[in-house]
C-alpha positions in Angstrom: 0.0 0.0 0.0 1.1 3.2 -0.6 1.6 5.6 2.8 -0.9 7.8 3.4 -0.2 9.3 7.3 1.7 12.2 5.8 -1.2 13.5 3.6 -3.7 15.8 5.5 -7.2 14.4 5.6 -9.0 16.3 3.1 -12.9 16.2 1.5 -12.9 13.9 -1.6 -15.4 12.7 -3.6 -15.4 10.9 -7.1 -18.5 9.6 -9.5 -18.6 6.7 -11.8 -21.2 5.2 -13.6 -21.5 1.5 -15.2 -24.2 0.6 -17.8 -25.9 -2.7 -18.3 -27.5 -3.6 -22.0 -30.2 -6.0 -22.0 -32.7 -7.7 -24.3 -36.2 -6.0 -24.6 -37.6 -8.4 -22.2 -35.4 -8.2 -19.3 -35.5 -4.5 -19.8 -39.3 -4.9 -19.5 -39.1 -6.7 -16.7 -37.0 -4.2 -14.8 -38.9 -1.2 -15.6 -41.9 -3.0 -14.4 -40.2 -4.3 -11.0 -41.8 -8.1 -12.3 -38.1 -10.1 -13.1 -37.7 -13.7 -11.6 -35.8 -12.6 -8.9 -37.8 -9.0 -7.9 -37.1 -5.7 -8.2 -33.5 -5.5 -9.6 -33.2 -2.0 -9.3 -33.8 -2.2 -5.9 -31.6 -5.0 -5.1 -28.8 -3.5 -7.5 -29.1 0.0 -6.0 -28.7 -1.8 -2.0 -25.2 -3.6 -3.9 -24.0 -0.7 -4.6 -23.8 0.6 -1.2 -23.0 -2.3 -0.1 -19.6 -2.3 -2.4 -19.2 1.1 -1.0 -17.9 -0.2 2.5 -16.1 -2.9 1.2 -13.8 -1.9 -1.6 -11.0 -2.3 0.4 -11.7 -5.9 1.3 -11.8 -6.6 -2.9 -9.5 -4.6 -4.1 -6.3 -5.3 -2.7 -4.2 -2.3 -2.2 -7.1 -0.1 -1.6 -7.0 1.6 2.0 -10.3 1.7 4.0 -11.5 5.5 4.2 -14.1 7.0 5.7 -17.3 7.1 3.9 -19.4 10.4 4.3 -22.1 10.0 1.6 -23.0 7.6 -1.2 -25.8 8.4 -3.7 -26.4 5.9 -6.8 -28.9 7.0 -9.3 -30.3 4.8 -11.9 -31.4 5.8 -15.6 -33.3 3.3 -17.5 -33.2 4.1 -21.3 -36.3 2.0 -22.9 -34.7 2.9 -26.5 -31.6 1.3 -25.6 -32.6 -1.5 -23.5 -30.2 -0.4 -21.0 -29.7 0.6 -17.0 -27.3 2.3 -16.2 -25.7 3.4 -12.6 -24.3 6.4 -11.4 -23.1 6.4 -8.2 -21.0 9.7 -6.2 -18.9 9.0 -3.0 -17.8 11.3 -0.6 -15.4 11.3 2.1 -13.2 13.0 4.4 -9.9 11.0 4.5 -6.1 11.0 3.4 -7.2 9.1 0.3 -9.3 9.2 -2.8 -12.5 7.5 -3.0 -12.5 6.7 -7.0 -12.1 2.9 -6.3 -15.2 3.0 -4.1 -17.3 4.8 -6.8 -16.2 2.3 -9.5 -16.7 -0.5 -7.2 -20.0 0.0 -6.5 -21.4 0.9 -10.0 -20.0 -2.0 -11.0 -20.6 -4.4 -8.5 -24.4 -2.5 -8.8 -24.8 -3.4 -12.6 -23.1 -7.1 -11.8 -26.1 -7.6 -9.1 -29.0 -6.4 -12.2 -27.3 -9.3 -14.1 -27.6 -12.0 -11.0 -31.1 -10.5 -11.0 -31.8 -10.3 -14.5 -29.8 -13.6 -15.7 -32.7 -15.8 -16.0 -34.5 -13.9 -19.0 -31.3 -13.0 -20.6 -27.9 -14.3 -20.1 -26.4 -12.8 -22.7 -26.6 -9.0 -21.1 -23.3 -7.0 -21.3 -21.5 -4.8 -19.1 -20.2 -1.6 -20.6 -18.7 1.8 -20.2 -18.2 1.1 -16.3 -15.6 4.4 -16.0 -14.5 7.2 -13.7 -17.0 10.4 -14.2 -14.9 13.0 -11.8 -13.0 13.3 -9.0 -12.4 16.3 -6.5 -9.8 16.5 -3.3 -6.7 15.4 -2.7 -3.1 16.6 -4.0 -3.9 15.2 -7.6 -7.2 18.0 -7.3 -10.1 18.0 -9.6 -10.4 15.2 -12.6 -13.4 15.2 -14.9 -13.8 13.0 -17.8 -13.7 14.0 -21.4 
């Protein structure tokens, strides 16, 4: 890991976002709250937070920080057939929280497939990326 007890503890936050692409039916299903397993959004949304407080248990050189505020919004796109998660974490800490972001958007849009999986297996993953960042010595990073 790298030292981080020199570095003043400083508010950070980061966004990411990860998108799911799904037949018409499992979209369907998930708009209406009616797939095999529930509500997916639900369930993916509760992941997310979930992944939140424990990136630094999956991600090996992540260090645990203090979490002061996750939000994950979901955008369903009916012409697309896809969900897709945005999800902004703040904290006050002597490190960044972009891992915990990406962490939970993905591991949000890997819980709508576990949900989902039954009506179509074949759903993809995409554009799971880093949307901003602010705090920290590095400062502010937003996405092209």
């Amino acid at each position: 890991m790298v030292a981080v007890q020199a570095k003043p503890e400083t508010d950070r936050g980061a966004v990411a976002c990860s998108t799911v692409r799904l037949c018409a039916e499992a979209f369907s299903a998930i708009a209406a709250g009616t797939g095999p397993k529930g509500d997916a959004v639900q369930v993916a949304r509760l992941a997310a937070f979930s992944a939140t407080k424990r990136t630094a248990d999956l991600i090996p050189l992540c260090h645990p920080v203090r979490i002061t505020g996750v939000e994950v919004q979901v955008a369903l796109d009916a012409a697309r057939n896809t969900v897709t998660f945005t999800v902004q974490v703040t904290a006050r800490d002597r490190t960044g929280v972009e891992m915990e972001a990406l962490t939970a958007a993905a591991v949000a849009s890997l819980a709508l497939y576990d949900m989902t999986k039954a009506i179509d297996k074949g759903a993809v993953i995409v554009d799971t990326r880093l949307l901003r960042k602010w705090g920290g010595k590095s400062g502010d990073f937003v996405a092209p």
